[in-house]
N, C-alpha and C positions, 0 to 999 in steps of 0.2 A: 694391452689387455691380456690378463691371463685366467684362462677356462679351466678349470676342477671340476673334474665326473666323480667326485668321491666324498666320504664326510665321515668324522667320529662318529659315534653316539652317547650323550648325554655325559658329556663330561665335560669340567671348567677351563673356561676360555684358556688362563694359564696353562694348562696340561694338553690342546687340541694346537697340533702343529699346524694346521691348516691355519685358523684362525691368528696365532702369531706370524705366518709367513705372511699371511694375507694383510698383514697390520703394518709393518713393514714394507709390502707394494706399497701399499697407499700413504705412506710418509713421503714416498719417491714420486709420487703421482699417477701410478698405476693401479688400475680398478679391477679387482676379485670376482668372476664372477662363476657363482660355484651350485652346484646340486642341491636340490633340497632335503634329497632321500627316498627311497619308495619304500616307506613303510604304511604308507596311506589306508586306510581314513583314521588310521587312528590321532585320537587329538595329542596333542604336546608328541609328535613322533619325529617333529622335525632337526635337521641336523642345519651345520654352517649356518648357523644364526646371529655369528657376529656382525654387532653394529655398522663396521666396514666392510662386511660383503657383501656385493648383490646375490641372495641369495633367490634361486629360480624352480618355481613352482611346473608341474607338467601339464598339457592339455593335447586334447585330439584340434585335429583342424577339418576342414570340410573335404579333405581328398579321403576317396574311398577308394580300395583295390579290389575290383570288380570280379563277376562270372557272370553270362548270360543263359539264362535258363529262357529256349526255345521251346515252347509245348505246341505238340500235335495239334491242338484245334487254333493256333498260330497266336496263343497268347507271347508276351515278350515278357520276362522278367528279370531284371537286374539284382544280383547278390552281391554277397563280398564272399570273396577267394581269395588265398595267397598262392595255391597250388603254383609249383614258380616252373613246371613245365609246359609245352607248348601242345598240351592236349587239345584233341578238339571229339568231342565223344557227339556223333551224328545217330540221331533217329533212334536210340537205346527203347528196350521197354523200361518204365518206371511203376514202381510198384510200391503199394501203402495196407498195411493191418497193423490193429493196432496191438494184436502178438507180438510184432514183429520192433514195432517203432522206438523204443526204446534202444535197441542198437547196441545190447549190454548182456545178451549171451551167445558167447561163441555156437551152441550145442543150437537154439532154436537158427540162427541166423545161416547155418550148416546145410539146413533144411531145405531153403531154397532151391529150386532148381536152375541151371547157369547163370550163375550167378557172376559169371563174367562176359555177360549183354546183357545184364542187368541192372539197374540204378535203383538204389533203396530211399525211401522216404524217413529220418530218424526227426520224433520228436528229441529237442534238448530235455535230460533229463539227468541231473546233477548224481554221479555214486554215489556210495559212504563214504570216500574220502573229500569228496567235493568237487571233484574231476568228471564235466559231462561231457563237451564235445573232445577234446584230447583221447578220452574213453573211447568213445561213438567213434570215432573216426579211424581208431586204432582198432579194432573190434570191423568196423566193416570193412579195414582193407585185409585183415586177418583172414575174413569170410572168402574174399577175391571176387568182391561186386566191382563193377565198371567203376561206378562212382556214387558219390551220395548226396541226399539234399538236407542239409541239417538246417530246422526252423529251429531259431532261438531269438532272445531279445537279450541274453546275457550277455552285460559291457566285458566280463571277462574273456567274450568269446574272441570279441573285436584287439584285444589286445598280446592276441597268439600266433605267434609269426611261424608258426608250425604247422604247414599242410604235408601228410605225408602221402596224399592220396586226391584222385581228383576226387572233388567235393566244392561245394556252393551252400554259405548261409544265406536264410531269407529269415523275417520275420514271418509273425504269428498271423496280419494279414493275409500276405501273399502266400504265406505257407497255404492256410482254407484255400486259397484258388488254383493250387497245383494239387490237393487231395480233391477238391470236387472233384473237377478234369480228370483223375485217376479213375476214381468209383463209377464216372459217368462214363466212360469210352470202354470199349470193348478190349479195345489194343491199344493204352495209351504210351506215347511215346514223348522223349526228349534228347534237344539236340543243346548240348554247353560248349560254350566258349571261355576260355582263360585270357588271362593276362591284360585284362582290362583297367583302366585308371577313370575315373568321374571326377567331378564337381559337386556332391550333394546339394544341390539348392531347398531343397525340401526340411533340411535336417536342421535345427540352427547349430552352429557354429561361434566359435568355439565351445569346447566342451572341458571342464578340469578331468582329468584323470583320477580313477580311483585307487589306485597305489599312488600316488605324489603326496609326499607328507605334510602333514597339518602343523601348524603354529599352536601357540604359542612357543618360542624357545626357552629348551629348560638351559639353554646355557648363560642366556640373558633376558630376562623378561620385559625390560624394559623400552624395546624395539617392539612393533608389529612386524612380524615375518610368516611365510615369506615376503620379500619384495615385488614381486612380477609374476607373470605366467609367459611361458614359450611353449612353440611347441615339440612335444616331446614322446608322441604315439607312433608306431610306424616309421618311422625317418629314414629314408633309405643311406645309409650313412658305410664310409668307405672303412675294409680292414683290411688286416693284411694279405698279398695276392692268393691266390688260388686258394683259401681259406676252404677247409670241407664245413658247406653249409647242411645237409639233410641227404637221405638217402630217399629216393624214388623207385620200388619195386626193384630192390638190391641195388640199385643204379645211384652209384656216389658224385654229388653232385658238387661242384667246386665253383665258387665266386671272389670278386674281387669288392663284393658289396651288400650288405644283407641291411634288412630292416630292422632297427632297433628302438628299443621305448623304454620310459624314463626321463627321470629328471636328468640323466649322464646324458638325454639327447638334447633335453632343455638349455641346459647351461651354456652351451656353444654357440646356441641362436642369439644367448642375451649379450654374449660375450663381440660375436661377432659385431651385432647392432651399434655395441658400446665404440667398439671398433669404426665403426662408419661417424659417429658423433666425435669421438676425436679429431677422425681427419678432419670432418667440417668444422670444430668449432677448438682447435689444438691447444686454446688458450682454457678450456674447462678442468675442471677438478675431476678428481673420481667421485666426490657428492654430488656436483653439479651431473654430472651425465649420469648417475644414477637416478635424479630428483627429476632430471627430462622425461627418461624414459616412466618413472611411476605416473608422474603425475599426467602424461599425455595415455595413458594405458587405458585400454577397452575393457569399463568393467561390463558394459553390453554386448550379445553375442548379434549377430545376423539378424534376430528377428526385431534387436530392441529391446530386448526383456535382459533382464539379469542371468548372466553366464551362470549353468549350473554342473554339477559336478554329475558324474556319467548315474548313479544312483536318482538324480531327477532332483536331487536338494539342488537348494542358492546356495551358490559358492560366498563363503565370507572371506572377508580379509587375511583371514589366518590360516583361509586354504590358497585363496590364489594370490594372497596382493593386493595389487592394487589394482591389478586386473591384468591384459592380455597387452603384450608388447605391443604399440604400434611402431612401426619407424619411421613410419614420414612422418608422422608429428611428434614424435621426438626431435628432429632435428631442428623442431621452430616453437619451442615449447610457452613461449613468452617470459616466462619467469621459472627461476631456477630455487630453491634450498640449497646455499651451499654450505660446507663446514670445510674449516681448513686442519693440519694434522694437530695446529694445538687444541682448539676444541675434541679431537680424541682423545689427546692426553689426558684434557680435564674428566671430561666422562671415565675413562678409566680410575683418578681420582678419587673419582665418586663409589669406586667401587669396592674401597675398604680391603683393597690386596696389600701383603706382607711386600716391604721393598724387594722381596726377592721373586714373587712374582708378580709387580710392576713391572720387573728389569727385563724379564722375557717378553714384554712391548718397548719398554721406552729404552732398554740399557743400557741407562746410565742414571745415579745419583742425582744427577743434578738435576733432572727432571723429576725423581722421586720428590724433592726437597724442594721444588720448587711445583708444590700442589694447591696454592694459594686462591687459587677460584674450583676446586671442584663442581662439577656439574653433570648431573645425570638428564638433562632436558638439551639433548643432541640437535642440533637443527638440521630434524631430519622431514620428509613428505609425508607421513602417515604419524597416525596418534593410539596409542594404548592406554587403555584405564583399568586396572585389575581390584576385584571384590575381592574379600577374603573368604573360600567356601564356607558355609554354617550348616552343621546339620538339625539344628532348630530353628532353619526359618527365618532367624532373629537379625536382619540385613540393618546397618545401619549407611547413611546417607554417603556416599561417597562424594570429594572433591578432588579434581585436582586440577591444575593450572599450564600451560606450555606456554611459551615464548618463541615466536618463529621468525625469520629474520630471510626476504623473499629479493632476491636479486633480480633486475632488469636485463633481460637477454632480446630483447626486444629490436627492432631499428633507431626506436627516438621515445620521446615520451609516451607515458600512457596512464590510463585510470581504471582501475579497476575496482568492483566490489563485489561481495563477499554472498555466497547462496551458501545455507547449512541445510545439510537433510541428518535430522536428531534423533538419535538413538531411542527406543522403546528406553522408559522409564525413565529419561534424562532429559539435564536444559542443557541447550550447549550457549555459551553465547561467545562472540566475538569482539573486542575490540581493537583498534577503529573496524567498522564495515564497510570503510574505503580506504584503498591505497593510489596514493596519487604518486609516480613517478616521473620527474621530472626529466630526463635522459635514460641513454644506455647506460647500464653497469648503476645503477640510483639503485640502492638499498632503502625497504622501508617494509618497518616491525608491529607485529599486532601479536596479542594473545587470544588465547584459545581457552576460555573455563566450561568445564566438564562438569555437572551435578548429575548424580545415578545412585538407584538403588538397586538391588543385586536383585535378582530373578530365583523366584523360587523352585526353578527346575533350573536352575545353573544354564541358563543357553547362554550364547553370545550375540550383545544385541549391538545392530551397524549404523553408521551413517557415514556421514561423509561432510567436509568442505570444501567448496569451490570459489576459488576469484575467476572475475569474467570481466571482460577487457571491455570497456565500453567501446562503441564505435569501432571494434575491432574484430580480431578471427579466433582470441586467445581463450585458453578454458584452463585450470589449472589446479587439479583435483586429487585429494588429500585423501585416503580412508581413515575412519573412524570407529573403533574394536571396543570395547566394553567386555570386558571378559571376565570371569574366576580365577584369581590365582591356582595354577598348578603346581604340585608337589618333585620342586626341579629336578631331585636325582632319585627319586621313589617311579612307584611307576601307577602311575595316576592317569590309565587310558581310558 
């Protein structure tokens, strides 16, 4: 397996060295498993969109990195802190106006008196550049307060591995119960704790990230991408030794490991996974271990509801996938999508490249000249259908058709059939609605027709199919995208 923390942008698969190297693994039997980009939320932002790579979307997971906020009348509240020193700030006064809360002038913040036993209360409140807590935190340690309690609910806050000062985020809740407590005590007091880790069971889980780049790809449209979601917030991920991570009150602090986020942290998780499904199954293709992991993938998070992206939307297909890695049921997926390297050939075929850049995948002639079944309907685990924008409205009925061809990874026979959840504005239908496989390794084919009409606010409308194992444990599940053609090399965000 080989992992890529990196990606062009928006340029033809011929010309993206990533992409042909990655074409090439996968002739050899090794599977690409590469970044999606953090240009996120924008739509069509994403990068490594070819057909042959696993290309890995980012998400938060339910580890949070804590601080405890002790209050005087012996409430308990838990925050998130990175402060990565072993502070421990006892019995401080804590203090709240709302002159003050803002946290965004040096001159009023000056005013304070000892302001080093002191703990300041900042509401989050975004500058004119965009920059609220980075500000706020920078600004109160400037002041020389003990520490601070910054209340926000901003996903951006959660994804800044930058404490330079002790400090504690809480929400907008818990915030109201540390200013009561303030206004109401004569002498109010707090005791924080750092370097804390949790479990959030409260929160649901997984979450897509908001910088993790969004599909469609302008480098090939005819794939739904990304493929997957990992996680990719936070990751406490190793670099090189004594690396200077951050300075602490002039105090330069040096690690062999810091926390990183992004799809550069994503791509290793899926690569790794791919890794474990080799060992167990050494006889699979780079499509097959790709189509395990899609189609066994959680597109539900913790509570059972549809994973949403840290803004509070539903994640669609073309932000995460096919949903959220799992790996133990990858490793028992039941049925596989497999394509072998000449069905890439033919889809590239299909793609109306000059022999000369054919020859930067396949090269050699003989395979240019020998394109005699082109095929752009790839036997792959996810489905695309693209409108053509209008800006009168004027939608006319869309078709189109796939072929899918679903291999037996099972112990013995099996029967499976067919659940669709159908797109706003569309019929999907299936046929056959059952596949009966008579052994291991039993191949057996059905199609997929798509009928839709385009939406006249241009959204992207979802579904899904699933085969389900009779009498069995197997579930084997497909996303389904209905999109707008995007403008491939313009920039149509």
């Amino acid at each position: 397996m080989i992992s890529i923390s990196f990606s062009y942008r928006f340029i033809p698969l011929y010309e993206d060295a990533i992409s042909i190297a990655s074409f090439g693994a996968m002739m050899k039997g090794v599977l690409v498993s590469a970044s999606a980009g953090n240009r996120g939320p924008s739509w069509g932002s994403l990068g490594n969109g070819s057909p042959w790579i696993l290309c890995v979307a980012s998400g938060y997971t339910d580890r949070t990195f804590a601080g405890t906020l002790n209050l005087g009348n012996g409430l308990k509240i838990r925050g998130w802190s990175l402060f990565p020193a072993r502070a421990f700030v006892r019995d401080s006064l804590v203090i709240y106006s709302k002159t003050l809360a803002t946290c965004m002038s040096d001159e009023l913040l000056s005013q304070v008196p000892d302001p080093e036993s002191t703990i300041i209360i900042c509401d989050y409140n975004a500058d004119e550049d965009g920059f609220g807590f980075s500000s706020q935190i920078s600004h109160v340690e400037e002041a020389r307060f003990k520490a601070g309690i910054f209340i926000s609910e901003d996903p951006g806050v959660f994804r800044d591995a930058s404490f330079s000062h002790p400090g504690v985020v809480i929400d907008k809740k818990e915030g109201k119960k540390v200013i009561n407590y303030v206004k109401n005590s004569v002498a109010p007091t707090v005791t924080i704790t750092f370097q804390e880790t949790y479990v959030d069971g409260e929160r649901p889980a997984p979450v897509l990230a908001g910088s993790s780049s969004r599909g469609p790809s302008r480098s090939y449209l005819g794939i739904a991408k990304p493929d997957i979601m990992a996680p990719g917030v936070l990751i406490l991920a190793a670099v090189p030794p004594n690396l200077f991570s951050q300075s602490i009150q002039n105090i330069a602090l040096a690690t062999d490991y810091e926390l990183k986020s992004g799809t550069s942290m994503a791509a290793p998780h899926a690569a790794g996974i791919a890794a474990m499904l080799k060992g167990a199954h050494p006889e699979w293709s780079p499509s097959a271990i790709r189509s395990a992991m899609m189609t066994t993938a959680n597109h539900l998070n913790s509570a059972q509801k549809p994973i949403r992206e840290d803004d509070n939307f539903v994640a669609t297909p073309l932000d995460m996938g096919a949903g959220h890695v799992d790996p133990n049921r990858a490793l028992d997926p039941g049925l596989v999508y497999d394509a072998t390297p000449q069905d890439h050939i033919n889809l590239i075929c299909s793609m109306n490249f000059t022999e000369e850049q054919f020859k930067t995948f396949a090269r050699s002639s003989a395979s240019y000249d020998n394109c005699s079944n082109p095929s752009a309907d790839l036997n792959y685990p996810s489905f695309i259908a693209l409108y053509p924008f209008s800006l009168e409205e004027n939608f006319t009925w869309l078709e189109q058709k796939f072929r899918r061809t679903l291999t037996n990874v099972g112990k013995g026979g099996a029967t499976y059939k067919v659940q669709t959840e159908t797109p706003k504005n569309s019929i999907v239908s299936v046929s056959p609605r059952t596949l009966v496989f008579k052994e291991k390794n039993d191949k057996q084919s059905y199609t997929l027709s798509i009928r839709s009409i385009g939406d006249s606010d241009q959204s992207r409308n979802v579904g899904s199919i699933t085969w389900v194992e009779e009498n069995g444990n197997h579930s084997v599940r497909s996303p389904i995208v209905i999109s707008r053609i995007i403008d491939v090399w313009g920039s149509d965000d």
